[in-house]
Structures are given as C-alpha cells and as structure tokens.
TORKOL-4160 file (C-alpha; in steps of 0.2 Angstrom, whole numbers, padded with zeros to 4 digits, m for minus):
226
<pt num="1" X="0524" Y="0461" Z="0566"/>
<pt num="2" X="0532" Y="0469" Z="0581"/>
<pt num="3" X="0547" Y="0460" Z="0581"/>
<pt num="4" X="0555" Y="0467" Z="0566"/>
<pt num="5" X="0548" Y="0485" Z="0568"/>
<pt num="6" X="0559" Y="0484" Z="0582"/>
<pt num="7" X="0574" Y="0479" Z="0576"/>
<pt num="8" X="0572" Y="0489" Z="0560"/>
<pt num="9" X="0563" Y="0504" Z="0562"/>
<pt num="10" X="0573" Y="0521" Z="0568"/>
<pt num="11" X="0570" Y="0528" Z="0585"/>
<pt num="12" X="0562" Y="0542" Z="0579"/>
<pt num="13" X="0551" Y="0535" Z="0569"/>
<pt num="14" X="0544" Y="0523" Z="0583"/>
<pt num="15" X="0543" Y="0538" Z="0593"/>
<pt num="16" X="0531" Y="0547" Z="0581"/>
<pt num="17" X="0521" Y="0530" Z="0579"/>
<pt num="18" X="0521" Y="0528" Z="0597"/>
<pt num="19" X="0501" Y="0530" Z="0601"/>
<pt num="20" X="0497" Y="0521" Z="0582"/>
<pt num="21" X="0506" Y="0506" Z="0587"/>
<pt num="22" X="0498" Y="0505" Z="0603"/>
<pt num="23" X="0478" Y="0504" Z="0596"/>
<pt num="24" X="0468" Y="0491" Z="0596"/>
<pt num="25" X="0466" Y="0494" Z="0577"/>
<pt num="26" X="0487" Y="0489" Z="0577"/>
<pt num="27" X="0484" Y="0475" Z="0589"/>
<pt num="28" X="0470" Y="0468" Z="0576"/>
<pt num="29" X="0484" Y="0469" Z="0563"/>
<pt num="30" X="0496" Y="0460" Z="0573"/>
<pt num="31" X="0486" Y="0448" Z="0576"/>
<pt num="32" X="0479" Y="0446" Z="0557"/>
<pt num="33" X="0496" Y="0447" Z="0551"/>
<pt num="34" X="0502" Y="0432" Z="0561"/>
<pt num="35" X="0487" Y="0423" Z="0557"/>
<pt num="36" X="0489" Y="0424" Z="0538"/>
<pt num="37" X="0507" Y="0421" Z="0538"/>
<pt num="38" X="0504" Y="0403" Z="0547"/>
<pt num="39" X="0492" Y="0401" Z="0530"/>
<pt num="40" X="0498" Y="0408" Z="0515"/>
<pt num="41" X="0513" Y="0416" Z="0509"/>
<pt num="42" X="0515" Y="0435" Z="0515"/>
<pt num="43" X="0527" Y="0446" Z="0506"/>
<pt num="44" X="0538" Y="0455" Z="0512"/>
<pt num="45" X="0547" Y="0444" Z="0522"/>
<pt num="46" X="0543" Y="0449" Z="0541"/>
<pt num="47" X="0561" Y="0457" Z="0544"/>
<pt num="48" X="0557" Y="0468" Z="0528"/>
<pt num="49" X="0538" Y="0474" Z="0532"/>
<pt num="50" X="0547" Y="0491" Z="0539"/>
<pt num="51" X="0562" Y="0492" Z="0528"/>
<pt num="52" X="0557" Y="0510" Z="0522"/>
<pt num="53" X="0559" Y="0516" Z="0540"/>
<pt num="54" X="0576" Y="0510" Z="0544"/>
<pt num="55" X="0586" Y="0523" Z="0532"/>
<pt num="56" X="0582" Y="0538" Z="0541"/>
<pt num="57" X="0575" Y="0550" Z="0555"/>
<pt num="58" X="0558" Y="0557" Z="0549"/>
<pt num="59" X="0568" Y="0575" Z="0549"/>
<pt num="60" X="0578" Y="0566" Z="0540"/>
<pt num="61" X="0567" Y="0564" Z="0524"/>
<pt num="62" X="0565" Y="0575" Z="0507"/>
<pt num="63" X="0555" Y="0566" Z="0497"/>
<pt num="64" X="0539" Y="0555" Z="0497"/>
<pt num="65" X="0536" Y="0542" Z="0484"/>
<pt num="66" X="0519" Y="0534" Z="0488"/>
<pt num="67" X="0515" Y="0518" Z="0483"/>
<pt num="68" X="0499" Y="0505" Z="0486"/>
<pt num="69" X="0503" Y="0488" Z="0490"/>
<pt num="70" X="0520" Y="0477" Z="0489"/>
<pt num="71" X="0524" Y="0467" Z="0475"/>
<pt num="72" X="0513" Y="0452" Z="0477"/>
<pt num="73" X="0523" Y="0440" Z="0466"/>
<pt num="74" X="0538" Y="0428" Z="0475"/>
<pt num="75" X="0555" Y="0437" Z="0478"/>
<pt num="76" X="0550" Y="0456" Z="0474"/>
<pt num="77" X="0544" Y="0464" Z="0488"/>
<pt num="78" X="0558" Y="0470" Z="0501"/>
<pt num="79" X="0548" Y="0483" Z="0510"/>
<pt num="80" X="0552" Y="0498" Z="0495"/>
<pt num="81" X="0539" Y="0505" Z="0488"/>
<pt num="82" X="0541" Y="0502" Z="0469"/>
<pt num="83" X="0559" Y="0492" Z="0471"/>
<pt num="84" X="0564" Y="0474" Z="0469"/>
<pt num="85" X="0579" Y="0465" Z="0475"/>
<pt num="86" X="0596" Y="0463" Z="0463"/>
<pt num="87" X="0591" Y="0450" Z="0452"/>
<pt num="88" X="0575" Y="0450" Z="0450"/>
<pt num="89" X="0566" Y="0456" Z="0434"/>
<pt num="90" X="0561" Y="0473" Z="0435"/>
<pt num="91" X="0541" Y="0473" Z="0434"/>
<pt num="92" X="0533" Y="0484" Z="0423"/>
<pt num="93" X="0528" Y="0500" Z="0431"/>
<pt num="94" X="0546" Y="0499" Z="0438"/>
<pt num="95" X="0550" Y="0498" Z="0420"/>
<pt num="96" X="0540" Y="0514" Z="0416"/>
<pt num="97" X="0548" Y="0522" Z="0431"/>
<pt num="98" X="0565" Y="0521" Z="0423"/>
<pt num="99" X="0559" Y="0524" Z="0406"/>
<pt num="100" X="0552" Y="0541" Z="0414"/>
<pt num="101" X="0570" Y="0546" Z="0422"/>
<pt num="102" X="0578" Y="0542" Z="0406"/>
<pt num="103" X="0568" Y="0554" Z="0395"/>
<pt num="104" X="0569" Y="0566" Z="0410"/>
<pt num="105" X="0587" Y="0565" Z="0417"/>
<pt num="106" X="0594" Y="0554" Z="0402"/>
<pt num="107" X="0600" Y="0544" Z="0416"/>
<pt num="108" X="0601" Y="0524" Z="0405"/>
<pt num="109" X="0591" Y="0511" Z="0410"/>
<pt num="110" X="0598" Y="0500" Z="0425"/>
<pt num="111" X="0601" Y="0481" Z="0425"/>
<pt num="112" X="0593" Y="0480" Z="0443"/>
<pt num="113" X="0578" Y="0488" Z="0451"/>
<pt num="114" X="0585" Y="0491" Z="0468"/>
<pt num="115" X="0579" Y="0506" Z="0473"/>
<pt num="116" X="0590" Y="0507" Z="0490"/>
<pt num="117" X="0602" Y="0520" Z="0484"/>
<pt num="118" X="0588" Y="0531" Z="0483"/>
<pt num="119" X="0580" Y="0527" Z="0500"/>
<pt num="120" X="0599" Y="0531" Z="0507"/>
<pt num="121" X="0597" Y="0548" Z="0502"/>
<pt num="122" X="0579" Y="0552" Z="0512"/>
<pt num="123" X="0567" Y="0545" Z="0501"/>
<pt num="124" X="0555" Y="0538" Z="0508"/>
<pt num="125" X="0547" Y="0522" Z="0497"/>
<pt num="126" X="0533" Y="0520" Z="0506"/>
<pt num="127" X="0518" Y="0509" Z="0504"/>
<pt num="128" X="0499" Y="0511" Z="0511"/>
<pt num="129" X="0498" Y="0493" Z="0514"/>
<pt num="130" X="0515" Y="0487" Z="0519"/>
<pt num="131" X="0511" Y="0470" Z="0517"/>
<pt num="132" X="0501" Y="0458" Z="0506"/>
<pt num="133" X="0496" Y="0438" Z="0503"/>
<pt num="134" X="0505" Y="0430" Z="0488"/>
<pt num="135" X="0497" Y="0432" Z="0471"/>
<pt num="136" X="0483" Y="0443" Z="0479"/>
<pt num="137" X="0484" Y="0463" Z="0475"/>
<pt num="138" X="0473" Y="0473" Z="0488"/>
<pt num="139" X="0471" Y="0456" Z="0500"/>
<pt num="140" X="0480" Y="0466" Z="0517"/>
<pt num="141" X="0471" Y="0482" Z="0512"/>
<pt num="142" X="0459" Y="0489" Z="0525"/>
<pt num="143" X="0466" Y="0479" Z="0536"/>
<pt num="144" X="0474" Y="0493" Z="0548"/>
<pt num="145" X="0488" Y="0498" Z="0540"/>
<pt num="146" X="0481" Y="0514" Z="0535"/>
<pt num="147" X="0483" Y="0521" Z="0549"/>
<pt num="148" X="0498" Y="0518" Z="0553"/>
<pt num="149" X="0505" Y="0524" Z="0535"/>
<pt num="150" X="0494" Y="0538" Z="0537"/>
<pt num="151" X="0501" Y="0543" Z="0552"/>
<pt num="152" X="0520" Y="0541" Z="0544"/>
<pt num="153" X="0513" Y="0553" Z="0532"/>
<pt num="154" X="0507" Y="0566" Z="0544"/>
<pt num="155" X="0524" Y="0565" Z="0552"/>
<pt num="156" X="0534" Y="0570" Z="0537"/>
<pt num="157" X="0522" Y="0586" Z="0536"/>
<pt num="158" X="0527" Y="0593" Z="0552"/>
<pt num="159" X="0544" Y="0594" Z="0544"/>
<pt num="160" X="0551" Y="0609" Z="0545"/>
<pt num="161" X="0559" Y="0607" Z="0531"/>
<pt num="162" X="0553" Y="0605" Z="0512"/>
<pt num="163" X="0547" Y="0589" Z="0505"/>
<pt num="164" X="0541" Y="0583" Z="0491"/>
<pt num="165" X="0528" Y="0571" Z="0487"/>
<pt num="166" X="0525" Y="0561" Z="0475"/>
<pt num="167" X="0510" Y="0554" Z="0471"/>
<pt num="168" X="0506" Y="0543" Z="0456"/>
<pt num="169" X="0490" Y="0536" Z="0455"/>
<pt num="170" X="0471" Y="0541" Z="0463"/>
<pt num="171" X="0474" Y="0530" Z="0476"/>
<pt num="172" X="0492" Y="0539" Z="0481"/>
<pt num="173" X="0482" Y="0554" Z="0478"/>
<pt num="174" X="0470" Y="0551" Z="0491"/>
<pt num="175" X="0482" Y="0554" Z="0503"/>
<pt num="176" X="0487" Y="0572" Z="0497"/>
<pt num="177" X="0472" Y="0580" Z="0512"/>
<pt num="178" X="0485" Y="0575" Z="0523"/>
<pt num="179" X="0498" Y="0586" Z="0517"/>
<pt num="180" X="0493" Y="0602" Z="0523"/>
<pt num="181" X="0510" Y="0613" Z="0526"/>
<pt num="182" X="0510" Y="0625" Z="0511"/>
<pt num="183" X="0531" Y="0625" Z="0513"/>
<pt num="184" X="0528" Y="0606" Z="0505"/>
<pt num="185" X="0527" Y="0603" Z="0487"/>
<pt num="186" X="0514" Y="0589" Z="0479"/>
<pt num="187" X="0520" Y="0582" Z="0460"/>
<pt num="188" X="0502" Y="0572" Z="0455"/>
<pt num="189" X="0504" Y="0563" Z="0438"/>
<pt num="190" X="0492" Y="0545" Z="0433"/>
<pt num="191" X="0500" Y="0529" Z="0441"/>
<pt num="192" X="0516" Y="0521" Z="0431"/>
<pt num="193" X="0507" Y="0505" Z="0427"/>
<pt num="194" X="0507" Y="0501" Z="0408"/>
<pt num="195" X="0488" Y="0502" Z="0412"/>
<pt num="196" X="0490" Y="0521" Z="0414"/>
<pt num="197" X="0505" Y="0528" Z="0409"/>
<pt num="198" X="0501" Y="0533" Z="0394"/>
<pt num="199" X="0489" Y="0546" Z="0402"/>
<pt num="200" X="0500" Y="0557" Z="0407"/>
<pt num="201" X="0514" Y="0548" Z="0417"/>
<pt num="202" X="0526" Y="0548" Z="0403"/>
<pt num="203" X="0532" Y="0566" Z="0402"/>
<pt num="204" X="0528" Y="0571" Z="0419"/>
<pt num="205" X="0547" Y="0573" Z="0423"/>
<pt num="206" X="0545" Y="0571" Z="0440"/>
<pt num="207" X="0565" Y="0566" Z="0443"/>
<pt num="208" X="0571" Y="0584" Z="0439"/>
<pt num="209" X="0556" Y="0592" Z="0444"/>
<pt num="210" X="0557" Y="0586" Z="0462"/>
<pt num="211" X="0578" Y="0593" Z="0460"/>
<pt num="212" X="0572" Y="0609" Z="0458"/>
<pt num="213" X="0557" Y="0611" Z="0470"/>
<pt num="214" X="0570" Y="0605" Z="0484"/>
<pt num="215" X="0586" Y="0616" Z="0476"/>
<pt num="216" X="0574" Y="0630" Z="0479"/>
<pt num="217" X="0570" Y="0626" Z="0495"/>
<pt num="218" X="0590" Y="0626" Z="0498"/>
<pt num="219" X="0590" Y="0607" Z="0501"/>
<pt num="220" X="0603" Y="0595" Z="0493"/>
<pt num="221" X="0594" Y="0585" Z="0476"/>
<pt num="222" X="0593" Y="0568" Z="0473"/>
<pt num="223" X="0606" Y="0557" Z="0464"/>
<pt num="224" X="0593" Y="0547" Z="0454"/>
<pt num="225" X="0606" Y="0536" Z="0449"/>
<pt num="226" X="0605" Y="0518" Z="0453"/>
C-alpha cells in the first residue's frame, strides 16, 4: 500500500494523513492489503489505490463527490470515484450520472467515462473503501480504510474556503456528521444506481447546483465537460 501512496499522493495531503497512516489500524491494512493481492485480484491497481490524491493540495479542493467502493469488475477502477478508464464501457450509475448532467446542464452524453478532467479541477472522486477484491462489492470494507478516508474528509472541512459535497446514497450520507463548518454546502440526493435513481436522483441537478453554491462563495465553477 505505501509504496504508491508515496509516489502518488501530494505532500500536503500526506501531511494531513500523517498520524492516520502511522496507526496500527493502517499497518493492519497494509498488511491485509498485501495479503489479498498475493490471492485474488485487487483493483485498483496498487499505483492507482490514491489516484484521487495526487491532482491537488487539500486547499486545493472545491468539491466532494463521495463514493463507496471501486468498481469491482476487471479494468474499471483507477482510483476515481465513479470514473472508468478510456475504453471501457461506462457502468450504469456512471450512465445515470451523465444522463443527470445532460438534463441539468445539457452537456451530451460522452464516449468515455474518464472522469480525470473533472478531478483536474479540485474535485475530489473519493471512495470510503479505496480498494476491493475482484467480483466482490463490500469485500475491503471495514477493513481500515475508513479512517483514513474519514480523515481525508475532516481535512477538506477545515478549508477555509467553500466546498461542496456531494453525497449520493445512505452510505455517502453517513459521512455528512463529519462536515461540520456551516461555510460548506451539503447536496444529498438517493445513489445513482438504476437500483435508486429513480427516487429522486434524476432531477436533483446537482452539476449546476454545486456552480452556483461555489459562484456564491466567489469561487471559480466547474467545467463539467468531459
């Protein structure tokens, strides 16, 4: 685990992970991590597991969009939440996703579900589970991660600065008790899985909304564009 979270992850962001990383909870995970990968097929890739931390400086970061696990299926995950490599089919809450940003911003459908250019421009495509076994949703859960994504959370609340956070689904929307600066702005709307969608996803416009919570704030928007 720690060889690509330092080679990949952004000074700052070790920085602020510093006393996480060094519990025995993390060692535990390492270890577990390293144990499963000599087993089954872990995605992401190791180089990968910390992708979402190597764009930016936490300070760096204006919006949040909070996913659960990677992809679990071979080739998707590349350490995005919600994002796939070029080439790969786009999997359906992906799908939803850009259905969503069409109706909202009118923004056409893509040919890719690379969410990169996105992560570019501070957001954050975070996970709670940064990684998981092959075929097997869930199967890194509870395993110590959530600590250290907490943790990645609490830092991006003692920004100064505005955020917004996105949080699709009740097990995103677990995590909102950790957002407690008032200067921060929460968009809640059911997960974008055709399971859910339905319930209240579809129409939630959270592409231009988040636009206008961080304009207000006098921070630049987001070119959803892909």
């Amino acid at each position: 685990m720690h060889s690509s979270y330092d080679k990949t992850v952004h000074p700052q962001w070790k920085q602020s992970l510093t006393d996480v990383m060094s519990t025995n909870s993390a060692k535990e995970l390492s270890d577990f991590i390293s144990r499963e990968r000599e087993q089954f097929t872990i995605f992401p890739p190791d180089d990968q597991v910390f992708a979402a931390l190597s764009y930016f400086s936490p300070t760096d970061v204006s919006v949040v969009i909070l996913g659960q696990d990677p992809y679990h299926e071979h080739g998707q995950a590349h350490g995005l939440s919600f994002s796939v490599p070029a080439g790969v089919t786009i999997p359906p809450s992906l799908r939803n996703i850009f259905i969503e940003r069409e109706n909202d911003i009118g923004l056409q459908l893509p040919m890719h579900g690379t969410l990169t250019p996105w992560a570019q421009q501070g957001v954050l495509l975070l996970n709670t589970s940064l990684t998981v076994r092959e075929g097997n949703a869930g199967s890194h859960a509870k395993r110590g991660w959530e600590a250290i994504t907490d943790q990645i959370i609490r830092t991006v609340n003692d920004n100064t600065e505005r955020c917004v956070f996105i949080l699709w689904g009740a097990h995103a929307q677990a995590k909102k008790k950790l957002i407690t600066q008032s200067h921060h702005a929460i968009l809640e709307a059911p997960h974008p899985s055709p399971l859910s969608a339905y319930r209240g996803f579809f129409g939630s416009a959270p592409f231009s909304r988040t636009n206008a919570l961080l304009q207000e704030a006098g921070r630049a928007p987001i070119d959803w564009s892909l």
